[in-house]
C-alpha positions in Angstrom: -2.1 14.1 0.6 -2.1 12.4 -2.5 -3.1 13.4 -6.2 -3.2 11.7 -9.2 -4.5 13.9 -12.2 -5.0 12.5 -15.6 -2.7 9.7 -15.0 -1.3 7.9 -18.5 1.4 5.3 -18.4 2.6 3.8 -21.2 5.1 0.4 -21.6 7.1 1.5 -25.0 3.9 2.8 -27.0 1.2 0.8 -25.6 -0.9 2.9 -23.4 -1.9 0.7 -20.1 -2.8 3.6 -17.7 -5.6 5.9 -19.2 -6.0 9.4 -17.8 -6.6 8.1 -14.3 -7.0 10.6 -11.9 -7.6 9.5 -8.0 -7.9 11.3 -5.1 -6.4 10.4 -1.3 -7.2 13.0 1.7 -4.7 13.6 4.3 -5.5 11.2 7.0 -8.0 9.4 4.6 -8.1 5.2 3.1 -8.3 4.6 -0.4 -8.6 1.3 -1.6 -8.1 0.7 -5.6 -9.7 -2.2 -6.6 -10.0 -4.4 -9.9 -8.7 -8.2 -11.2 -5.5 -9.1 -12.1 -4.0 -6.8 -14.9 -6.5 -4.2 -14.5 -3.3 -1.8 -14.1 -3.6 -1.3 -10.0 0.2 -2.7 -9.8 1.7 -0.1 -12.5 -0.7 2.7 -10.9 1.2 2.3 -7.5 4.4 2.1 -9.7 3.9 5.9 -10.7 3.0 6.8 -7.5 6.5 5.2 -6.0 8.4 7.0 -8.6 9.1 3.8 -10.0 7.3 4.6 -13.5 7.1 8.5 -14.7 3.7 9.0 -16.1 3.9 9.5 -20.3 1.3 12.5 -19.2 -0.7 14.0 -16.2 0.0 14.6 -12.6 1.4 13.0 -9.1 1.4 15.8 -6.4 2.5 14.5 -3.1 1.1 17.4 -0.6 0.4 19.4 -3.3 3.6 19.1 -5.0 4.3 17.8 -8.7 6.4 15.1 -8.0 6.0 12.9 -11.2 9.8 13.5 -12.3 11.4 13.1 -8.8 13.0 9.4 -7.6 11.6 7.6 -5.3 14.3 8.3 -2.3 12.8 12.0 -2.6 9.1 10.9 -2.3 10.0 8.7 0.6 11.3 11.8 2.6 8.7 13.4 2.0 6.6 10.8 4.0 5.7 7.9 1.3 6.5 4.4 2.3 5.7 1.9 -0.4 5.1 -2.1 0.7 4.9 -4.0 -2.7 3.3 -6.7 -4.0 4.8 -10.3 -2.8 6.2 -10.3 0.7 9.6 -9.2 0.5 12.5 -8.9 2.9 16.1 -9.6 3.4 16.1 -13.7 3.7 19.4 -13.7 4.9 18.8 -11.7 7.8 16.8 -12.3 10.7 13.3 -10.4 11.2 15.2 -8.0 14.0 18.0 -7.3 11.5 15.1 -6.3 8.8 13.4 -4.0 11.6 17.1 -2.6 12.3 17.8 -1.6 8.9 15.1 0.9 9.2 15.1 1.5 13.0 19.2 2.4 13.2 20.0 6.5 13.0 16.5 7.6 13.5 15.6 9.6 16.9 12.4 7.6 17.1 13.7 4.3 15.5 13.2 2.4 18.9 10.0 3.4 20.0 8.4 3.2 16.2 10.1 -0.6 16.1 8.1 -1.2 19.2 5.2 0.2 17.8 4.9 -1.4 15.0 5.7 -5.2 16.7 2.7 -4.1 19.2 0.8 -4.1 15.8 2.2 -7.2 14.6 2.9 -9.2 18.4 3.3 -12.6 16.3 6.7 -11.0 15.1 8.2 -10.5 18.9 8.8 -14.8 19.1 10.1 -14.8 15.3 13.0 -12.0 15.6 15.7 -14.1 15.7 14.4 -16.2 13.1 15.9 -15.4 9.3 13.4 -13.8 7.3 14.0 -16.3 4.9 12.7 -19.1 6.9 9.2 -17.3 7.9 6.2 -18.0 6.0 4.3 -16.0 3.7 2.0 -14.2 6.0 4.7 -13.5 8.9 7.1 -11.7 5.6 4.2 -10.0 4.9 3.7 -8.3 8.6 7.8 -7.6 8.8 7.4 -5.8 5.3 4.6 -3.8 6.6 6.2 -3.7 10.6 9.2 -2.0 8.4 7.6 0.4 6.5 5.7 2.1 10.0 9.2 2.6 11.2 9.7 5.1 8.7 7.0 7.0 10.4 4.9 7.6 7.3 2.5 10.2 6.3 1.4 8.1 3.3 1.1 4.2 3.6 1.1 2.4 0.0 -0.2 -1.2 0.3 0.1 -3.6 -2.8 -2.2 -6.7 -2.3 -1.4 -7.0 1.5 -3.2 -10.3 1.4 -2.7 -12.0 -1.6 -1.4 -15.8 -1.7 -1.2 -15.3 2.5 -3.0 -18.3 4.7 -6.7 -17.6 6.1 -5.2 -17.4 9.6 -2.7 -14.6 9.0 -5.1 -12.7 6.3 -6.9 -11.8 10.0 -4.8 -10.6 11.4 -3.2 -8.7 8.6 -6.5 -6.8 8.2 -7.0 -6.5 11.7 -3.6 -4.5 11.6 -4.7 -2.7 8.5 -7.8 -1.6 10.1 -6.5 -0.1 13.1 -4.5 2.1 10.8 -7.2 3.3 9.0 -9.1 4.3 12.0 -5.9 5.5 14.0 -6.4 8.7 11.6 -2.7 9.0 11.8 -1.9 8.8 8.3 -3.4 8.3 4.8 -3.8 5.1 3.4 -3.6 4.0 -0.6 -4.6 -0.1 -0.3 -5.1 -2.4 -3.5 -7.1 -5.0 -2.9 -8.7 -7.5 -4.5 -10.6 -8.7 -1.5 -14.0 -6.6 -1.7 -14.9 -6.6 1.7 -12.2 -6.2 3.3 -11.5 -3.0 1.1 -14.7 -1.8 1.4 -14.3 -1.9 5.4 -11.1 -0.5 5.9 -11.9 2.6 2.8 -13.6 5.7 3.2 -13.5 6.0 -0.7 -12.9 3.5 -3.7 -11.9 3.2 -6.8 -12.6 0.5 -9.7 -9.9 -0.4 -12.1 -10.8 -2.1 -15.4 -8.2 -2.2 -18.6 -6.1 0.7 -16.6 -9.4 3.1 -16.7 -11.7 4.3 -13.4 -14.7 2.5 -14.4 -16.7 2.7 -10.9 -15.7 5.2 -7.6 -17.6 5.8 -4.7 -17.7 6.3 -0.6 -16.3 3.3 1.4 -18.3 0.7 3.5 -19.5 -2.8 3.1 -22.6 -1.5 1.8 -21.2 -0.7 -1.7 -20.1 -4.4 -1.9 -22.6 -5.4 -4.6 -22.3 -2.5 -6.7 -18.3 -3.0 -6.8 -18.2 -6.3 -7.5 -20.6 -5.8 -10.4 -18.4 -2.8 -11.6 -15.4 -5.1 -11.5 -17.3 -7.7 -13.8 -17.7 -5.7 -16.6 
C-alpha cells in the first residue's frame, strides 16, 4: 500500500531524514517508533505530501507520488491525523463530523461508524470542539478522518499529552482497526506496548535513520526499547 524507498529529507541543507526506506502492506499496521526528534514527525510529513523528499521514493499503491500535493494522495485513499488534537474550535463536534460527512454517498453511514467507534462522542456533538478536552479532540480528529473511508490510516502520536482514561480507549479504538483488516495502518508511537500490540511490523527511528525493524507483538518489547536507547 505504502512505500517509502531511500527516503532523504532535508530542512535547507541539513539532512534530518537518511535514506529511510519502510514498508506498509495493504491491509497491514506499522508502527514507527523512536523519542522525540528522532524524525518520525517529518517522516509522516513526506508521506502527506507535506515535505518532498530531497531524494528517494513515496509510492502510494505502487505509484511515485513524492511530487504530488497532498489533496491528490488523499483521493487516492490517504487520510492523515497529525500530531496535537486538532479541530475546528468554533464549531461543534457534529459540525466537524459534517465537514467530512456532507456530499459523500456514504457520509451518513461512515459518520455512524465511526461514532460507534468512538460512543463517548454521541453525548458531546453539540458541544464546540473547542470546549472538549484533549483526549475527546483526539477521537473527533480520528472519528473524521474514517469518514473519508480510507485505504491508508496515518496516525501521529494518537496518545500523546492525552489523560490515562481516554489513552484506553483511544487504543482500544486503534486496535479494532488494526484487526478489522480493513485498511493499512502507519501509527507513530512512542508508547512501546501499545505499538507493539496493535503492529504486525516496526520500525526504530534514531537521528532520522532505521536503526532496529522487526515483526510486531509485545514480545519484541525489550529489544525495542533497547534499540531506541542507543
Amino acid at each position: 500500500m505504502l512505500e517509502l524507498k531511500n527516503v532523504e529529507i532535508a530542512y535547507g541543507r541539513t539532512l534530518v531524514i537518511h535514506g529511510v526506506s519502510i514498508d506498509v502492506p495493504d491491509r497491514g499496521v506499522v508502527a514507527v517508533m523512536g523519542h522525540n526528534g528522532a524524525g518520525k514527525t517529518t517522516l509522516l510529513r513526506a508521506v502527506v505530501g507535506l515535505l518532498r523528499p530531497r531524494s528517494g521514493q513515496v509510492l502510494l499503491d505502487g505509484e511515485d507520488v513524492s511530487k504530488r500535493p497532498p489533496n491528490q494522495r488523499v483521493a487516492r485513499g490517504l487520510a492523515y491525523v497529525p500530531q496535537g488534537q486538532q479541530s475546528f474550535g468554533e464549531l461543534t463536534a457534529k459540525e466537524n463530523l459534517l465537514l467530512v460527512a456532507d456530499g459523500r454517498p456514504d457520509g451518513p453511514r461512515r459518520m455512524a461508524e465511526a461514532l460507534d467507534l468512538f460512543p463517548a462522542l454521541t453525548g458531546l456533538l453539540g458541544r464546540r470542539a473547542g470546549l472538549l478536552s484533549g483526549g475527546q479532540r483526539q477521537q473527533l480528529a480520528i472519528a473524521r478522518a474514517l469518514i473519508t473511508g480510507p485505504r491508508l490510516l496515518v496516525l501521529d502520536e494518537p496518545t500523546e499529552g492525552i489523560q490515562p482514561s481516554v489513552v484506553a480507549e483511544i487504543q482500544d479504538a486503534i486496535l479494532a482497526l488494526a484487526g478489522s483488516g480493513e485498511m493499512s495502518v502507519l501509527l507513530v508511537e512512542q508508547h512501546v506496548g501499545f505499538a507493539l500490540s496493535a503492529a504486525h511490523h516496526y520500525y526504530v527511528l534514531q537521528s532520522g535513520r532505521v536503526v532496529d525493524t522487526g515483526e510486531g507483538g509485545l514480545g519484541q518489547a525489550g529489544r525495542v526499547r533497547e534499540a531506541m536507547a542507543i
